[in-house]
C-alpha positions in Angstrom: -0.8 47.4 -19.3 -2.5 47.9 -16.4 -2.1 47.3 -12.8 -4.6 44.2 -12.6 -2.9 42.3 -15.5 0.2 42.8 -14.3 -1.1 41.3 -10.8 -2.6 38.7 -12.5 1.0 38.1 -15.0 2.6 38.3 -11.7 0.7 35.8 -9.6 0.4 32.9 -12.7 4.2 33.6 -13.4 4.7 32.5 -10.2 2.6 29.4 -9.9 4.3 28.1 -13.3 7.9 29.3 -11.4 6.1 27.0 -8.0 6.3 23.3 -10.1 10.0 23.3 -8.9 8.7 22.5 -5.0 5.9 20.4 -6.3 7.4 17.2 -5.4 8.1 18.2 -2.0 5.0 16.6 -1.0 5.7 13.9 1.8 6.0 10.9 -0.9 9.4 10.9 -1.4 10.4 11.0 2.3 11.5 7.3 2.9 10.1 5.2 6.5 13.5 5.7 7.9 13.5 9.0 7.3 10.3 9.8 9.1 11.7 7.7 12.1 14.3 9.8 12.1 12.6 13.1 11.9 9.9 11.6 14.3 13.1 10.8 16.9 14.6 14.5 16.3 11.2 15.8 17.4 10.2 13.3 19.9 13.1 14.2 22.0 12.5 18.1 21.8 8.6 17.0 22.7 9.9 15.1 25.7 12.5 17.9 27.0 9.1 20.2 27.8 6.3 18.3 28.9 5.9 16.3 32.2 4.7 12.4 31.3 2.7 9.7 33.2 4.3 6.9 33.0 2.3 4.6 35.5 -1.4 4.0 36.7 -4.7 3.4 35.0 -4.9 6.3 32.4 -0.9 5.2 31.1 -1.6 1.9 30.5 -5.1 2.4 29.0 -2.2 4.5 26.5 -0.3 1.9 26.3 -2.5 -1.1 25.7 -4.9 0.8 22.8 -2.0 2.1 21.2 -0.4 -1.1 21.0 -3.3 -2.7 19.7 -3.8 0.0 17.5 -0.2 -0.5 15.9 -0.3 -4.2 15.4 -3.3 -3.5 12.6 -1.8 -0.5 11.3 0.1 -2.3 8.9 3.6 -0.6 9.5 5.6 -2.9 11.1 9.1 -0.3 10.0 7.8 2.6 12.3 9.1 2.6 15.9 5.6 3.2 17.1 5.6 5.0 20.9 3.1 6.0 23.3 3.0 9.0 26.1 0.6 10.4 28.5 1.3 14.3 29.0 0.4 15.1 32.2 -1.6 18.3 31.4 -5.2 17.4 32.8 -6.4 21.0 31.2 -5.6 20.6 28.1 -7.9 18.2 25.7 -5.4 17.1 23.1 -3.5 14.6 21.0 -1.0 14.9 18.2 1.4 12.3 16.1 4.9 12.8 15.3 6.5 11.1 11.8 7.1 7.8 11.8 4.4 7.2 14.7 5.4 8.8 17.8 1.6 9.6 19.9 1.5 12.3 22.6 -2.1 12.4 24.1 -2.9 14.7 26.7 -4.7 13.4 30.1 -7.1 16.1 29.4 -8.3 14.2 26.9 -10.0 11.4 29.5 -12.5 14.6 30.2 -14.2 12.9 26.9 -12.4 9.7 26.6 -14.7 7.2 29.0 -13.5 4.1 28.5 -10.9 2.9 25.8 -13.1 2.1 22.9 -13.8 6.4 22.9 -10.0 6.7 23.2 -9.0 4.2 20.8 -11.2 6.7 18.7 -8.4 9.7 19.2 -5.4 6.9 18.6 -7.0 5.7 15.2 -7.0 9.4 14.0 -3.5 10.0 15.5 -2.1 6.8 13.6 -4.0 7.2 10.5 -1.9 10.9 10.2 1.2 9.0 10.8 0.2 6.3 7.8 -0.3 8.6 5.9 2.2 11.4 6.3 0.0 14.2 6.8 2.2 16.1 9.1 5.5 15.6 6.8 3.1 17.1 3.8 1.7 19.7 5.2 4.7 21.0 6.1 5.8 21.0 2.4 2.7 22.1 1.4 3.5 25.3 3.9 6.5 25.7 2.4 5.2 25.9 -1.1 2.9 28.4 0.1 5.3 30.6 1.1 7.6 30.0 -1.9 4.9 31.2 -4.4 4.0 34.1 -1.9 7.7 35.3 -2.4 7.5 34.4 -5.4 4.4 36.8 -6.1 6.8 39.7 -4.9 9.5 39.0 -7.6 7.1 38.5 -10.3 5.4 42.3 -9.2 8.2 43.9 -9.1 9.2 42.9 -12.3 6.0 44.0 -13.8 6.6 47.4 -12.3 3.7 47.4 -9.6 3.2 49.6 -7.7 4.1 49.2 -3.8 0.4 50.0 -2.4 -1.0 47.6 -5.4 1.6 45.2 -4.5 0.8 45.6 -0.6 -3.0 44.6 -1.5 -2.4 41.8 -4.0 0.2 40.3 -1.0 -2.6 40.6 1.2 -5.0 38.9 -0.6 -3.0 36.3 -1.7 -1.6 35.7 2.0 -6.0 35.3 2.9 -6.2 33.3 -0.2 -3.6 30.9 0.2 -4.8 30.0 3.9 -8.3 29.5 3.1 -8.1 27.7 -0.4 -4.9 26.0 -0.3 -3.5 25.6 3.1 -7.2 24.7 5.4 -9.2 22.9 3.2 -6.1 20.5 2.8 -5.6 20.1 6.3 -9.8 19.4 6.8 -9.3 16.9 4.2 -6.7 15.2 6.4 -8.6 15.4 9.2 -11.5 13.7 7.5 -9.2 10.7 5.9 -7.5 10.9 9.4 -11.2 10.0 11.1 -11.9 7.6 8.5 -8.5 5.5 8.4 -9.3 5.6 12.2 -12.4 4.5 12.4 -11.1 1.5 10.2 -8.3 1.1 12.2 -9.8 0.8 16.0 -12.5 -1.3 14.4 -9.8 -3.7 13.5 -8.3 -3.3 16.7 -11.4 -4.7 18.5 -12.8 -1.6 19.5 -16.1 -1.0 19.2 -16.6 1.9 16.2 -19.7 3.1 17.5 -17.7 4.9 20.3 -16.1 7.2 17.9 -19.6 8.8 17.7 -20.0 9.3 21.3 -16.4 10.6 21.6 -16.1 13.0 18.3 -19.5 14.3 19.9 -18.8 15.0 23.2 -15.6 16.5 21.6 -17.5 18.9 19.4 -19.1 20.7 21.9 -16.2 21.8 24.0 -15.2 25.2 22.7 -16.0 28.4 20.9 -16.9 26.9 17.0 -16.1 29.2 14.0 -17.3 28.4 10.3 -16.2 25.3 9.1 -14.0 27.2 5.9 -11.8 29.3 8.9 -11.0 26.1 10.6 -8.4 23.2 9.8 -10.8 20.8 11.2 -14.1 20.1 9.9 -17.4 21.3 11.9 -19.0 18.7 14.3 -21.2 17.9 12.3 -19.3 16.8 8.8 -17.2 14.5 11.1 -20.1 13.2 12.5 -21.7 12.8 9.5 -18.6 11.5 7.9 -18.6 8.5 10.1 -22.0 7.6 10.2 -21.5 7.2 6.3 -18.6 5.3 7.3 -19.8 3.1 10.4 -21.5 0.5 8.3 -18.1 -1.0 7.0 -16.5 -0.6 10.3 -18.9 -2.6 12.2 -18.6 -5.7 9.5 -14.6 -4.8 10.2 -15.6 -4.9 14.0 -17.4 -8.3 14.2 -14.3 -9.9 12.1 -11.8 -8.9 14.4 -9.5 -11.5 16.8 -9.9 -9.4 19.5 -13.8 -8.6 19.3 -14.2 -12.3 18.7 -12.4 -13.3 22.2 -15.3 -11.8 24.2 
């Protein structure tokens, strides 16, 4: 037998030997366990950043990510909102169970609240849908077939150089086919959700175009299959697809209708 097959014997051995991880995929985590994990990491969050806790930028914060929360349809999750006083760094990121850090770097592209409420959507639609919680399990089975992949060579008697490449390859091979194009596809139900969400909210959804846009151009850019986020463009795209329903979602809303 050669080297190859035994690669290959090695490498399906060990996907059949992954099905015992395959229901570690965020569904069977309960609300009040995400609160809690949220919580655990909240307070870790909070020990090493400096917060704003007053003045215009805090409670534009604090009033879209209220309004954000009362259409999110998740009354169980101790939503919480905080304004990271880091005015270089353009960023925002969700803990389980709906715990928001934005970054007041963020306003360089965030002009008014309707562009922000564009960044809370996409923050809250990861919470609602557990995209952090997965993707940590889907990490985790990563690394479980990967080791895996080592047992199953050495039974098959590979050799260490062979084994060396096939790890390699695997480790490129996992990232890029497994691991980032799950994570783009969050990102693009993330923006979606979102766009749904701020619409309801009373925001207008047309902003998200003017913020995702101004967004995409901050930065160096590499190709869309090395990144965990999608290119500019398919987000932009994404939501023009999208933007139809949103505005019908837009018009209906309480808060749209008060002005």
């Amino acid at each position: 037998m050669n080297y190859l097959v035994k690669s290959v014997l090695a490498v399906t051995t060990a996907i059949a030997l992954s099905g015992c991880v395959s229901g570690l995929g965020g569904g069977n985590v309960s609300p009040q366990q995400e609160n809690a994990l949220g919580a655990q990491q909240e307070r870790q969050v909070l020990s090493k950043v400096r917060l704003i806790r007053s003045g215009r930028l805090y409670n534009a914060v604090r009033n879209v990510g209220s309004r954000i929360a009362r259409v999110s349809g998740r009354p169980d999750f101790q939503w919480r909102y905080h304004l990271v006083n880091n005015p270089r760094q353009a960023n925002a990121f969700v803990l389980p169970g709906g715990k928001v850090f934005v970054y007041s770097g963020l306003f360089k592209y965030a002009a008014n609240e309707a562009e922000l409420a564009a960044v809370v959507g996409h923050e809250v639609a990861h919470a609602l849908r557990s995209h952090g919680v997965k993707g940590a399990a889907r990490k985790q089975k990563a690394g479980l077939i990967g080791a895996l992949l080592q047992v199953g060579m050495g039974v098959a008697g590979v050799n260490t150089q062979t084994a060396q490449q096939v790890n390699r390859v695997y480790g490129q091979g996992a990232t890029l086919g497994y691991i980032r194009p799950y994570s783009r596809q969050n990102e693009t139900e993330a923006d979606s959700i979102g766009l749904m969400l701020m619409a309801k909210a009373g925001y207008d959804p047309r902003a998200a175009l003017s913020f995702w846009a101004k967004f995409g151009r901050q930065g160096q850019r590499v190709p869309e299959y090395l990144s965990t986020h999608p290119a500019p463009a398919s987000r932009i795209a994404n939501i023009r697809r999208l933007m139809p329903r949103a505005l019908a979602l837009y018009k209906k809303s309480r808060y749209a209708r008060r002005r």
